[in-house]
Residue frames as qw, qx, qy, qz and C-alpha x, y, z in Angstrom:
[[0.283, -0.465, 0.327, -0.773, 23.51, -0.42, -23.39],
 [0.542, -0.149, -0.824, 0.069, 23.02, -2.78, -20.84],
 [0.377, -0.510, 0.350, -0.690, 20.50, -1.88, -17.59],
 [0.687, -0.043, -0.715, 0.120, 20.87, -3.99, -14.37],
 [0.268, -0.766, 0.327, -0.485, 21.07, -3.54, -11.07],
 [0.727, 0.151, -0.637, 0.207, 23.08, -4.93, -8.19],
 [0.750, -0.569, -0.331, 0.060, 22.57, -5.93, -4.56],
 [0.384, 0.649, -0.564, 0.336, 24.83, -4.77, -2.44],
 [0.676, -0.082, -0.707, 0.192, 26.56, -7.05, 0.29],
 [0.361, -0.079, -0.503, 0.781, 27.30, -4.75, 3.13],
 [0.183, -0.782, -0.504, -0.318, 24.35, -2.33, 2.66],
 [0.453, -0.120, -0.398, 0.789, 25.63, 0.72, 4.28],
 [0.195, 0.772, 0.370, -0.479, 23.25, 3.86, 4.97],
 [0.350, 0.548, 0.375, 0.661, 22.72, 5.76, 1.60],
 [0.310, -0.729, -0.056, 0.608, 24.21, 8.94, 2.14],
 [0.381, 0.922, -0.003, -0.061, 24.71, 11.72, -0.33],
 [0.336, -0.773, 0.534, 0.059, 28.17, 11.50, 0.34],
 [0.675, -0.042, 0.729, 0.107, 28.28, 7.84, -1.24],
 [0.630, 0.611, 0.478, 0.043, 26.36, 8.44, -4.00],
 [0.243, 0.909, -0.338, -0.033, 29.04, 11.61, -5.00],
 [0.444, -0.582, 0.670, 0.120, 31.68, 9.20, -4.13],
 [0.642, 0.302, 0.689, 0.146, 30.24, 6.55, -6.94],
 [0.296, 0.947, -0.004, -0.122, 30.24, 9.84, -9.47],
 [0.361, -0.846, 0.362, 0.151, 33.51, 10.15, -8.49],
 [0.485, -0.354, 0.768, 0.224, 34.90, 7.27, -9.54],
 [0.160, 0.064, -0.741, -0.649, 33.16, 6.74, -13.34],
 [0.045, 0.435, 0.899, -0.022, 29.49, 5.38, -11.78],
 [0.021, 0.209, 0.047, -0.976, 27.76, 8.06, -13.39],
 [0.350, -0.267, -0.761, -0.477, 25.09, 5.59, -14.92],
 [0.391, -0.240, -0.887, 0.042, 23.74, 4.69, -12.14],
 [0.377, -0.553, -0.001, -0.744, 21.07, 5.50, -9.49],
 [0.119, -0.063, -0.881, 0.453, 21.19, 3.82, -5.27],
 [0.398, -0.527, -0.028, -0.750, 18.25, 3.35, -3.45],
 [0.155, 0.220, -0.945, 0.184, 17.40, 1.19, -0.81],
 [0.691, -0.301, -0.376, -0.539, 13.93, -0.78, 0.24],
 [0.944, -0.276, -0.176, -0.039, 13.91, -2.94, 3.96],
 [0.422, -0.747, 0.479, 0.189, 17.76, -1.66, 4.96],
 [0.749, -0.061, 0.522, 0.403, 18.98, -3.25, 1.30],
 [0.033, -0.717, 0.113, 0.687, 20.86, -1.35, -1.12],
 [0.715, 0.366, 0.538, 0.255, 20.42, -1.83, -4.54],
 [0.054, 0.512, -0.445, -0.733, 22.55, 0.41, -7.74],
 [0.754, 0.576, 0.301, 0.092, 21.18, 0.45, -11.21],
 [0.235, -0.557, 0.511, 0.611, 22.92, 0.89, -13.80],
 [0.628, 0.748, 0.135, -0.167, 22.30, 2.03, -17.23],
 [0.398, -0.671, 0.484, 0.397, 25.93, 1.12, -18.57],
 [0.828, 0.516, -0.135, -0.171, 27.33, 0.98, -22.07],
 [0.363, -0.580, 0.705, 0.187, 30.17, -1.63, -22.83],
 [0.358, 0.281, -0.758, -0.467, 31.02, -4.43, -25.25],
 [0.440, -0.211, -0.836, -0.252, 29.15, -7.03, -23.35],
 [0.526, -0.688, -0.171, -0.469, 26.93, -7.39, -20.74],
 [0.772, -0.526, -0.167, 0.315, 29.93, -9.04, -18.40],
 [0.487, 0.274, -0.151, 0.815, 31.93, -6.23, -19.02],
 [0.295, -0.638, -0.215, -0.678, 29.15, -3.92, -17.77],
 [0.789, -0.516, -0.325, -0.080, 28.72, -6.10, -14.62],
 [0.720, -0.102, -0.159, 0.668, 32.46, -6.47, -13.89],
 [0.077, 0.253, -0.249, 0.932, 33.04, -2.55, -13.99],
 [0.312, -0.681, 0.100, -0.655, 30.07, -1.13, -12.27],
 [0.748, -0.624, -0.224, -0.027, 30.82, -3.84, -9.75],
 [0.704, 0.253, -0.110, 0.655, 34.40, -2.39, -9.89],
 [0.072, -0.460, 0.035, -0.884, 33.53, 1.00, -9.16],
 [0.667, -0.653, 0.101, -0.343, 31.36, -0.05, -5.80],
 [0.823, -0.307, -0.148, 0.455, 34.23, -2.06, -4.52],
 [0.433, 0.452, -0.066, 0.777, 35.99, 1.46, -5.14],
 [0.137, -0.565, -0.004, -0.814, 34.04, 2.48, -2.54],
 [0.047, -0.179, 0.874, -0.450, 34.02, 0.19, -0.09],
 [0.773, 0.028, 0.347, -0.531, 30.49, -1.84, -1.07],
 [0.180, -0.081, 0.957, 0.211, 30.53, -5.52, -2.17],
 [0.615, 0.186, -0.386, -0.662, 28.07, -7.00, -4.83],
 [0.591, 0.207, 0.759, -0.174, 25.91, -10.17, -3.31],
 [0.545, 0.471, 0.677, 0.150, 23.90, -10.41, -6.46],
 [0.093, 0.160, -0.383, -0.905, 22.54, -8.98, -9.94],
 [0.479, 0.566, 0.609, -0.281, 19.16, -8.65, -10.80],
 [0.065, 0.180, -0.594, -0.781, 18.36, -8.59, -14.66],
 [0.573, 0.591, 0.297, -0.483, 15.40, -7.81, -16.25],
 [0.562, 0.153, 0.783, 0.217, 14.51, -10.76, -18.80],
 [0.509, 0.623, 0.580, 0.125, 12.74, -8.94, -20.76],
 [0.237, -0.845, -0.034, 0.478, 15.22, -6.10, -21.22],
 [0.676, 0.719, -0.066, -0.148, 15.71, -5.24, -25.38],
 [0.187, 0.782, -0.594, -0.039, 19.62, -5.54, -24.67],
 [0.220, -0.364, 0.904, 0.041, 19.72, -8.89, -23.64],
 [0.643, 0.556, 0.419, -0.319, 17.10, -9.62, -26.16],
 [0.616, 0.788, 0.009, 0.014, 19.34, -8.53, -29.19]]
């Protein structure tokens, strides 16, 4: 289980409507909020590695028309510890 979250590029308003649209498509890990008009998705995502994790959930917001500026990963986070 790998938890991360990722920036998004375009930051669009968070709208209920998105966040069922990210359901929709398999991003059922995850939770949007946004802080300063930037959107950030976690994700709580199992896969075989941690760039497989990255690569779909950033799959599944380009399914929806948001791009991924960055990842933020938390160093001290047991899965990328072990």
């Amino acid at each position: 289980m790998y938890d991360f979250a990722i920036i998004a590029g375009n930051s669009p308003e968070l709208t209920d409507e998105l966040v069922e649209r990210l359901f929709e498509v398999g991003a059922d890990d995850c939770s949007a909020g946004t802080c300063d008009g930037v959107m950030s998705i976690d994700f709580h995502r199992e896969a075989d590695s941690f760039e497989a994790a990255v690569r779909s959930a950033i799959g599944h917001m380009q399914a929806v028309g948001l791009t991924a500026s960055r990842v933020i990963v938390d160093a001290d986070a047991p899965a990328l510890r072990g």
